[in-house]
VOTOR-708955 format. One record per residue (C-alpha): residue in three letters; y, x, z. Coordinates in Angstrom, 2 decimals, always signed. Each point is the difference from the previous one (the first is absolute). Example, Ala and Ser with C-alpha at 12.3 -4.5 7.8 and 13.67 -1.06 7.14 Angstrom:
2
 resn       Y       X       Z
  ALA   -4.50  +12.30   +7.80
  SER   +3.44   +1.37   -0.66
% end
This chain:
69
 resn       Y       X       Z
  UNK   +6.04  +10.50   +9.36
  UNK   -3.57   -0.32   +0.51
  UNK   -2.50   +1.03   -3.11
  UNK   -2.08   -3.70   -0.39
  UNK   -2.81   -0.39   -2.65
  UNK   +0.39   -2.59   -2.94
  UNK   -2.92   -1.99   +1.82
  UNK   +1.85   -0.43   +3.18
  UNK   +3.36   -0.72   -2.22
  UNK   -1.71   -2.74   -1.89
  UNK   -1.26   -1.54   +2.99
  UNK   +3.31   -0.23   +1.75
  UNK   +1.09   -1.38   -3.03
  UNK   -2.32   -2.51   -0.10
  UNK   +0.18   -1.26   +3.91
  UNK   +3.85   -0.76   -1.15
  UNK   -1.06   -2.25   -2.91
  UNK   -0.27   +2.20   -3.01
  UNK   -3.42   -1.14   -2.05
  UNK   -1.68   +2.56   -1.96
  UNK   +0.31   -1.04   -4.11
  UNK   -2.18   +2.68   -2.12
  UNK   -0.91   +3.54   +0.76
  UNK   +0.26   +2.29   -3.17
  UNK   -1.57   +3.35   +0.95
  UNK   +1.15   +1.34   +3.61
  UNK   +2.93   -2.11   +0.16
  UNK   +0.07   -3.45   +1.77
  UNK   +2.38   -2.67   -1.34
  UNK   +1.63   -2.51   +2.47
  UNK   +2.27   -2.59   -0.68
  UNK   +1.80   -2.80   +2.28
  UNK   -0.29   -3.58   -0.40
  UNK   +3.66   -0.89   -1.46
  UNK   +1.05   +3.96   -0.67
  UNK   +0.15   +1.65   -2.62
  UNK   -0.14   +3.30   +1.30
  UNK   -3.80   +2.07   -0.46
  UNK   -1.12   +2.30   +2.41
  UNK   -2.98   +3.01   -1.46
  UNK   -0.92   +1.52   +2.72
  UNK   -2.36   +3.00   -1.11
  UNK   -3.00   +0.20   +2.12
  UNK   -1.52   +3.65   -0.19
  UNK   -2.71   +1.27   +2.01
  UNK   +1.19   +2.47   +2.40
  UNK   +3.80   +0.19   -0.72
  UNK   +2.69   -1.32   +1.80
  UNK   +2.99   -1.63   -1.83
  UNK   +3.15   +2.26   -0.07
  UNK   +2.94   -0.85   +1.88
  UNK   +2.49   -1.10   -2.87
  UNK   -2.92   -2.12   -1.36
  UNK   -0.67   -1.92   +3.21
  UNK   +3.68   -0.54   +0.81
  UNK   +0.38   -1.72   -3.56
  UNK   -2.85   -1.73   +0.40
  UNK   +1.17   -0.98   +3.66
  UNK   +3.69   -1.47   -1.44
  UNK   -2.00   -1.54   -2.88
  UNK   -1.98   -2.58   +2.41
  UNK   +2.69   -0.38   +1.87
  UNK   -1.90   +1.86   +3.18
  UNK   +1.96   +3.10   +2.49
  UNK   -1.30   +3.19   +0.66
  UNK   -0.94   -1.28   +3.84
  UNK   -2.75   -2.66   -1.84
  UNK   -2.17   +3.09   -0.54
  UNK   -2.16   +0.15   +2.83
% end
């Protein structure tokens, strides 16, 4: 799988209807209109997101590996 940045994440995230609700410290939290399920997403400078993070992230907005550009 391909390393991707919490940035990039979080936009991806976004473009597929997630809407950003607070940030507390480095991590983003998104929610869903009509889910309950949160997303954090931690955005850190120069350090990609590792793999079993991503993929749990992934299944958790309901997005596949093959969305990551």
């Amino acid at each position: 799988m391909k390393s991707v940045f919490g940035k990039d994440l979080a936009r991806l995230v976004e473009k597929h209807g997630w809407q950003l609700l607070r940030v507390h410290g480095s991590h983003h939290i998104y929610g869903k209109p009509g889910s309950i399920v949160r997303l954090s997403i931690p955005i850190h400078a120069n350090k990609p997101l590792k793999t079993g993070l991503l993929r749990h992230l992934l299944k958790m907005a309901g997005l596949q590996e093959t969305d990551v550009e």
